[in-house]
C-alpha positions in Angstrom: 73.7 120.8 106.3 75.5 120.4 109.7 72.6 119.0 111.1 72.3 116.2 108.9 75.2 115.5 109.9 74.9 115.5 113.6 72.0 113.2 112.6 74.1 110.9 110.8 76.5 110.5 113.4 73.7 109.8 116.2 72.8 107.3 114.2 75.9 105.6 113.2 76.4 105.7 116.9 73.0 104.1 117.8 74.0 101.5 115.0 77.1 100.5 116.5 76.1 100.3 119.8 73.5 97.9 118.2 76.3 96.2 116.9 78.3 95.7 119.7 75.5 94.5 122.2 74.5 92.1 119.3 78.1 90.6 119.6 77.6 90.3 123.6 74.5 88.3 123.2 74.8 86.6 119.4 74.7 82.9 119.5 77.8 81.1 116.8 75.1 80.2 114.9 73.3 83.8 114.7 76.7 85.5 114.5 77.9 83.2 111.3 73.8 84.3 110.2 74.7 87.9 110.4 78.0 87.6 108.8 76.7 85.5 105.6 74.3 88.7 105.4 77.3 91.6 105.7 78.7 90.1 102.7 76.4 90.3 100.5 
């Protein structure tokens, strides 16, 4: 059980860092792409 949970939280830590290089590097037009998509 705990180490799904370390797994989850390497993950959600791999996803943000994802995240945040994709705001370094996003275009306006790919960054209002990827926000049409969250909202859905």
């Amino acid at each position: 059980m705990a180490d799904n949970r370390i797994e989850l939280a390497k993950l959600q830590m791999e996803e943000f860092k994802a995240l945040e290089d994709f705001e370094q590097i996003a275009t306006p037009v790919q960054w209002n792409i990827h926000l049409m998509l969250k909202s859905k």
